[in-house]
N, C-alpha and C positions, 0 to 999 in steps of 0.2 A: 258660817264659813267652814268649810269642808277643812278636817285636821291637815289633808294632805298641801291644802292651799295656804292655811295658816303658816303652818313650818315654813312653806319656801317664801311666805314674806319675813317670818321672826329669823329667818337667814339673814335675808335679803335687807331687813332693817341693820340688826347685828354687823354687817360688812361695812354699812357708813359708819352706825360705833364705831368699830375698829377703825376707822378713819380719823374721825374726830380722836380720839383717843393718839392716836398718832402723832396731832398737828399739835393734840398740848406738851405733849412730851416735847417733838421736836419739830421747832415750829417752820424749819426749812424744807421737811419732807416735803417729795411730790407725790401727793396720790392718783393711781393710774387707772387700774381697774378693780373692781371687787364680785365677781359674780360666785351666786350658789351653786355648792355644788353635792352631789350625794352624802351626808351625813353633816355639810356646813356649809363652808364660806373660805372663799381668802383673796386678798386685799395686795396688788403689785405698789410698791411704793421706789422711789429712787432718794436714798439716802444719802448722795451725796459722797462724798470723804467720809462718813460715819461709818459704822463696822455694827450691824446690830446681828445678835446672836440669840440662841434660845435663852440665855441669862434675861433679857431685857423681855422678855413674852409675862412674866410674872406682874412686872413692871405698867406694863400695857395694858394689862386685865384689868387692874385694880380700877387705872384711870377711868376704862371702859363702864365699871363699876359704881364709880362715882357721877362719871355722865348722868348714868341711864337717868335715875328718878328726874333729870328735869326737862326730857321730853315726853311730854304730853301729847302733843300733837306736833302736825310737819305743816310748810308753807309751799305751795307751790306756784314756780312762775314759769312761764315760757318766753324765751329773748328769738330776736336774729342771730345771725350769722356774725356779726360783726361787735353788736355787746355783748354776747357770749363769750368770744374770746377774748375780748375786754377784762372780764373776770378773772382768765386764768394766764391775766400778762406774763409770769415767770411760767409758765406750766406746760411746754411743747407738748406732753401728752393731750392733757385734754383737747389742748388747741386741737392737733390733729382729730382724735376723736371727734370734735363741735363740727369741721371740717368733712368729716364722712358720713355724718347723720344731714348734715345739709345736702348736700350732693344726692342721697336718699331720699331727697326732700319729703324727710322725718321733723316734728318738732323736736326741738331744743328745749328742752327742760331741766328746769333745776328744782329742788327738795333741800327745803331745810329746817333741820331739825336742832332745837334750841339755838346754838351760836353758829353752828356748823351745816354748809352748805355745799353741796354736790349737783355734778353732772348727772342725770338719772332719766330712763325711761318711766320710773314709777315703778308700784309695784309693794308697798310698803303696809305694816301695821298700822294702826289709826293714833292709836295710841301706846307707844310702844315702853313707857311705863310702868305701864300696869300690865301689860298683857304680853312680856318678856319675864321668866323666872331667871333672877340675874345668879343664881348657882346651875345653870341647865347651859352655859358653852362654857369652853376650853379653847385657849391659843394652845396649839400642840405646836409646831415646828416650825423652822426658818427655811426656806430653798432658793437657790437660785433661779431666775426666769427671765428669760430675752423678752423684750417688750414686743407684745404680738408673735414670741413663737418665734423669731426670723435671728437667727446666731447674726446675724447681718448688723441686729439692732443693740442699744446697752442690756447689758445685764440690770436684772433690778432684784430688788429683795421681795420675796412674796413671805406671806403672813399666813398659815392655815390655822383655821378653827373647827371646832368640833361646835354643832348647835344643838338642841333638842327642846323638845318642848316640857321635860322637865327636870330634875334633877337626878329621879331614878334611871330614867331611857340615857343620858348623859354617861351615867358611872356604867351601864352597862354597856357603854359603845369602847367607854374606855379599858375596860376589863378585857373588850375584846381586839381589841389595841393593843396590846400588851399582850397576849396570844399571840398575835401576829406575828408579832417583834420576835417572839421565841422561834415562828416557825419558818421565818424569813429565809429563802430558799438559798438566798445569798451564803448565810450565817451556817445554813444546813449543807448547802454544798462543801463546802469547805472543810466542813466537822466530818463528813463523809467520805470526803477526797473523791469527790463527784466531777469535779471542773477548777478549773482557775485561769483569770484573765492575766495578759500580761502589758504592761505600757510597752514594753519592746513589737510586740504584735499589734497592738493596737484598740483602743474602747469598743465593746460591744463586739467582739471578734473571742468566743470562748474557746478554751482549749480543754479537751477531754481527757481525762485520765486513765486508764487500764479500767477502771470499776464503773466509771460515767459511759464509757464506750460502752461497755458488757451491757450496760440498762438502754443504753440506746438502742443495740442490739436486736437485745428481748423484746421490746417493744415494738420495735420495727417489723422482727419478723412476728408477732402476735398480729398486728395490721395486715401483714402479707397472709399470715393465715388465713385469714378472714376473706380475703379479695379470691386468694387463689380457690378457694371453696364455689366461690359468685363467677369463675370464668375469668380472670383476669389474667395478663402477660404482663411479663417486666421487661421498659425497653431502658437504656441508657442515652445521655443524650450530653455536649462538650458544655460547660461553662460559657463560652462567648458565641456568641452571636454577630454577625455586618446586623450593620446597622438598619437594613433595607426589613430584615424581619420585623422586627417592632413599629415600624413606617407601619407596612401594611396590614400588622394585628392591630395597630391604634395605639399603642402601649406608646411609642415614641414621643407621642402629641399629649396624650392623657399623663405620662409618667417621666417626661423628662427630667425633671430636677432631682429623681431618685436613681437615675443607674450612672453606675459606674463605669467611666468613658473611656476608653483602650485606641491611643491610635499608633498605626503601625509605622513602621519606619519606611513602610511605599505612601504613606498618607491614606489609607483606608480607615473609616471610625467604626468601630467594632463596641458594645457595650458587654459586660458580665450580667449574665441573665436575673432579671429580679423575680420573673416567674417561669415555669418551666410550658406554658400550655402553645404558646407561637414553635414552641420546637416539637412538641408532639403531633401537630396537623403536620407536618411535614414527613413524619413517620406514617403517618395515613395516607398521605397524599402520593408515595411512592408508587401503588399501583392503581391499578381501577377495580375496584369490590363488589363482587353481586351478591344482590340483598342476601343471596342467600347466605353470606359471609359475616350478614352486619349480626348483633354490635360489635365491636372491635371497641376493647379497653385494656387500655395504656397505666399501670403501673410505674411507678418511679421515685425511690427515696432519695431525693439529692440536695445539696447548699443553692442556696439562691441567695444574689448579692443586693441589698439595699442602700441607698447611700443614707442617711437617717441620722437626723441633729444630735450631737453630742449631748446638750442636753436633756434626752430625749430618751438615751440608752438609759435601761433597768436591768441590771442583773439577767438573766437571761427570758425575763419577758417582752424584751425590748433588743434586738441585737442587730450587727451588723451580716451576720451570715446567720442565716435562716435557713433549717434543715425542713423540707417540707416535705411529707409521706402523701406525695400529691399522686391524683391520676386522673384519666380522661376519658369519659366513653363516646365514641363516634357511633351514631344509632339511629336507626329512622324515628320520624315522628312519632308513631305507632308505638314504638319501641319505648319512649323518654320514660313515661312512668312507670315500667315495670322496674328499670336501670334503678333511678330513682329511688323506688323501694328498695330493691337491694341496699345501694348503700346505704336507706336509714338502717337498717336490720343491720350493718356494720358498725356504723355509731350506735346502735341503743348496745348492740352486744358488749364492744369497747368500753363503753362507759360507765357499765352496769358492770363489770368487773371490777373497778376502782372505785366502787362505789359513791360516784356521782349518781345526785337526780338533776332531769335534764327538762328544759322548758324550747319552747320550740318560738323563734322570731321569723315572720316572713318580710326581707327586705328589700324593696323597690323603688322604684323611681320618683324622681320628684317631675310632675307632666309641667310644672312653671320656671322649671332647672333644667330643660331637654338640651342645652350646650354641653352640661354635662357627661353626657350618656349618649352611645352609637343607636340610631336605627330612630324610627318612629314611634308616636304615642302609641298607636293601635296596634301595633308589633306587643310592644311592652306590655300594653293590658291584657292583652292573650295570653303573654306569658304568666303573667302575674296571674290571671283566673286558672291557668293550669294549674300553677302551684299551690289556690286555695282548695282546689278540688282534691286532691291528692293528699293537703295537710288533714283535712276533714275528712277522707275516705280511713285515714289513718285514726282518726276520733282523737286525734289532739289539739289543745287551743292554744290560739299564739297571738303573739302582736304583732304590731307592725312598723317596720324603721324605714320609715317616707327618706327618701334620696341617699338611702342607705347599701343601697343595690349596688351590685359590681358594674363600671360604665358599661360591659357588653349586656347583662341580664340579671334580673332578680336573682336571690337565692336564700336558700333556707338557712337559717343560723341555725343551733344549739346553743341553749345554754345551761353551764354546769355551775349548780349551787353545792361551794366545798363547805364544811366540815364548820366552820365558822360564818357559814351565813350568805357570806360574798359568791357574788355573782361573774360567772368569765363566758365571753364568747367563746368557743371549742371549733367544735367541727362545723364544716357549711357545706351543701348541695347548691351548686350554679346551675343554670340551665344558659346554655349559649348557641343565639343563632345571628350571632352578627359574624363571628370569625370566621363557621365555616361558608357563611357568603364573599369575607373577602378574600379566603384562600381558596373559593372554590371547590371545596370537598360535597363529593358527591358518592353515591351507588347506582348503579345499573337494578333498575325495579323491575316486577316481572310484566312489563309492557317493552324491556328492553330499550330504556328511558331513564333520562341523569334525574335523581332525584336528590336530591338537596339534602344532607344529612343536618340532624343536628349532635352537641358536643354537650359534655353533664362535665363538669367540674368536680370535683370531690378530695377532698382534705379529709381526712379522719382525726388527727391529733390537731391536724392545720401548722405547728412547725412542732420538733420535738423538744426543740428548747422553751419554746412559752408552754406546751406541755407540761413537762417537766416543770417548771417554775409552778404551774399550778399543782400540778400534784404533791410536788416536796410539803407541800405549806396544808392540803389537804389533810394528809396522811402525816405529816410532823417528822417523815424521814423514814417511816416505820413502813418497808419494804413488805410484801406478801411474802413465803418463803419463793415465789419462782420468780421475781424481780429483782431479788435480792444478789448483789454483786458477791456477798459471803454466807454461807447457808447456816456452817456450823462451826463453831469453834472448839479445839478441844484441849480441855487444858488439864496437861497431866501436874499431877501435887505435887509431886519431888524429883529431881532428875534421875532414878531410879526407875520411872516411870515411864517418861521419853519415849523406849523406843517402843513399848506396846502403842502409848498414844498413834507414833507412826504409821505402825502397823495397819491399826483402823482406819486414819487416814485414807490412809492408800488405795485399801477395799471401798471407802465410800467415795472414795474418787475414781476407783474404777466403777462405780456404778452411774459414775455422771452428775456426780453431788461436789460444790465447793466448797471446800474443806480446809480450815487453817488450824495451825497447832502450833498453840503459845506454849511454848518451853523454855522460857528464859526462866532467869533463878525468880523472882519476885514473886512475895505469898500470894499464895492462892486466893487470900478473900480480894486483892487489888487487882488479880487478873479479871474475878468475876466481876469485879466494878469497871471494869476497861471495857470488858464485852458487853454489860450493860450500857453502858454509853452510846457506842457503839452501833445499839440497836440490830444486834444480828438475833435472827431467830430462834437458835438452839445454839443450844450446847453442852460439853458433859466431859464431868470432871472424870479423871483417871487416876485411879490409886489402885492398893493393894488388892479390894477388896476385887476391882473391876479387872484384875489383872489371872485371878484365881476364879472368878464366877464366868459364865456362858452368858449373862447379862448384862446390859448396858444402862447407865440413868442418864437417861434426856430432859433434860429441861428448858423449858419456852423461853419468852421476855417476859413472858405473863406470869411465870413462876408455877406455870404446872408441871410436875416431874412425871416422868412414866419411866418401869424400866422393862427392857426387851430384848429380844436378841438379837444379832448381826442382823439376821435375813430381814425379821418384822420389821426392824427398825427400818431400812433400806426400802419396803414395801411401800411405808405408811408415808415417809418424803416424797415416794415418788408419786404418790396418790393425791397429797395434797400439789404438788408442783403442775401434776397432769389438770386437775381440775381449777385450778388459778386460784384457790378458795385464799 
């Protein structure tokens, strides 16, 4: 058995453990679901009036622990529809569950292992025994989860576990767990004064600060740099939309239960836009374009509203306004793949700055899901073989995410592996020819003849808030000096010193440099530990001696010192800030 097949059964056993283990403890739990997931497992249960917290996950192990050695082997049976849920007389989940796999007319199976018997596709170790190292998982944590997702349904208690197939791969998942924790964006925003949420405003709805704005800024316009180099224009476009626009972009039918609905007090239903591209064809559409005109690409950093389950927001990788550095090329066929390249040479540029390495997913349609997804098979497979041809001209390898495609057209992910390992989708190239068929955008070709343009999608960061959430945890907070909301700190040693610190100041701030200067009375080794914290780039202490010399001492985070004068000094920041290093 292939290692990567084994793990996802020694999960996929481990998950009924944890079940059993649950029923002896407490033997009125319901258990609901338990499927694998990247590094483990976890287990939905509904505990009733009980209150279970990470205190009781110690508790659970043990049991788990004691299980194990008495399954050897599992039984399997298959029932109907009706002794099936026979089985699980108190248990409305499973019923419904036994309910949905019949309707599928899927078997019904069950699996049991020593005393304890489960709902299961299958899927398991033979003997799981012998062939589980019972020091190779962890119950990490308690969360709350709607049953199936739908705030509609009860909350229940889910169980996560960490699995591995040994005890060393284990402590190293958890070492890097515990990394995490420290770099947690949330934790670091904060520490920063980067953002902060408010209950008065509302979950998932961040608010920026003076210093989170300025990096949103930088980055923004690093993006626009980028575009304006490739040809692009910036247009603006209003928050709301009638409702008739997303009618005929498809968004209406495909995305209803996400936007947020505005009616007016004449009774018109207006929604807040969840994406911004149904409002850029209409900026195209304004005149008639000859080819000679095309491409025409649309720039636009702006909020887009999603309505999105409370349980569901994360810190800001997860949010209710979504800042998207989105844009749109309108472009003849001809044209799609040069477009195309451009924007990867925007993403590899962007990302190779912040040093991400980046893996490329092509994702498409599922041809036995086409309810899902506008326009035809044979449409879609064209698209799709253009995209292969273009990821291959480019000599990159990718996978592939079957029904993972945007309903109008496949598109190319990125993905950026941070700094601890983990994996995030980033930037993505669409390719779209369903919209401008139903908005009708067209060019005058040189037969002087409507030609049917097509539309490139393109995200660079994709929003700057999950952005940013990936970056914070990348990077640990630790800003390049030109992203950095404070550049330098200067902290003069006695208030005798004051006003020279100023002074310098002032010059580095007429030179375009952020500049702060701690001069409150507290000793100087407590300011130097403030600014380390901190994590600001430089900085440099002011005494006598700096006060009477032509020279300056600069010191890193890294704790390299150099000393220099005004001018060099001012050269050497602006050389690093120019070159992004």
């Amino acid at each position: 058995m292939a290692n990567k097949e084994k793990l996802e059964k020694t999960r996929h056993s481990l998950a009924h453990l944890l079940a059993a283990a649950v029923l002896e403890l407490y033997p009125k739990a319901l258990p609901t679901i338990g499927p694998t997931i990247e590094n483990g497992f976890y287990y939905d249960f509904d505990f009733g009036h009980i209150k279970i917290s990470e205190e009781a996950l110690p508790k659970i192990e043990k049991m788990m622990r004691k299980i194990l050695p008495s399954w050897h082997s599992y039984e399997e049976r298959e029932l109907n529809r009706i002794d099936a849920k026979k089985e699980y007389r108190e248990n409305p989940y499973k019923k419904e569950l036994i309910d949905e796999i019949a309707e599928k007319k899927e078997k019904i199976t069950f699996y049991k292992f020593g005393k304890f018997e489960d709902l299961c596709r299958g899927g398991h170790l033979k003997n799981p025994a012998e062939e589980i190292d019972p020091e190779a998982f962890r119950l990490l944590s308690v969360a709350g989860a709607y049953w199936k997702g739908d705030e509609k349904n009860k909350m229940l208690t889910r169980i996560y576990a960490a699995a591995f197939e040994s005890k060393k791969e284990l402590e190293a998942h958890l070492l890097t767990l515990e990394e995490a924790k420290k770099r947690d964006h949330r934790k670091l925003g904060k520490e920063l004064d980067l953002f902060v949420f408010s209950e008065l405003v509302g979950a998932g709805l961040p608010l920026w600060t003076p210093k989170g704005t300025l990096v949103r800024h930088l980055l923004d316009d690093f993006v626009w740099q980028l575009r304006k180099e490739r040809g692009y224009e910036r247009v603006e476009i209003p928050h709301l939309t009638k409702k008739n626009l997303y009618e005929k972009s498809g968004h209406w039918a495909k995305f209803g239960d996400d936007l947020f609905r505005i009616k007016t007090r004449e009774g018109h239903e207006f929604a807040i836009k969840p994406m911004n591209c149904p409002h850029h064809t209409q900026i195209f559409a304004r005149k008639t374009w000859s080819y000679k005109e095309m491409p025409q690409r649309y720039a636009d950093t702006t909020m887009v509203y999603r309505d999105e389950q409370t349980g569901e927001l994360h810190g800001l990788s997860r949010v209710r306004s979504i800042t998207q550095d989105d844009a749109h090329v309108f472009c003849r066929e001809k044209q799609a793949k040069e477009e195309a390249m451009k924007i990867w040479d925007i993403v590899e540029t962007f990302y190779k700055t912040f040093g991400f390495e980046l893996k490329v997913k092509l994702s498409i349609h599922d041809k036995d899901n086409m309810d899902r997804f506008m326009g035809d098979v044979s449409g879609w497979e064209k698209a799709v073989e253009d995209f292969k041809s273009w990821i291959e001209e480019k000599g990159a390898e990718y996978g592939l995410g079957v029904g993972e495609a945007a309903f109008y057209g496949p598109k190319i992910d990125f993905i950026a592996k941070d700094s601890l390992g983990r994996e995030w989708q980033v930037a993505t190239i669409q390719i779209d020819r369903s919209m401008p068929e139903s908005f009708d955008l067209y060019c005058i070709n040189e037969k002087n003849e409507k030609e049917r343009v097509v539309m490139l999608h393109a995200a660079i960061m994709g929003s700057i808030e999950r952005f940013l959430s990936v970056y914070l945890e990348h990077s640990a907070g630790i800003f390049p000096l030109w992203l950095s909301p404070e550049q330098i700190f200067i902290l003069p040693v006695a208030k005798d010193h004051n006003a020279f610190a100023w002074q310098t100041c002032n010059k580095l701030r007429k030179a375009g440099l952020r500049v702060r200067v701690d001069d409150n009375s507290e000793p100087l080794g407590k300011k130097i530990r403030r600014t380390k914290i901190s994590k600001i780039p430089y900085y440099m202490v002011i005494g006598g001696n700096e006060m009477t010399s032509d020279k300056l001492k600069i010191e890193d985070r890294n704790g390299k010192a150099e000393e220099m004068d005004l001018k060099n000094l001012i050269e050497k920041l602006k050389k690093e800030i120019e070159s992004r290093s």
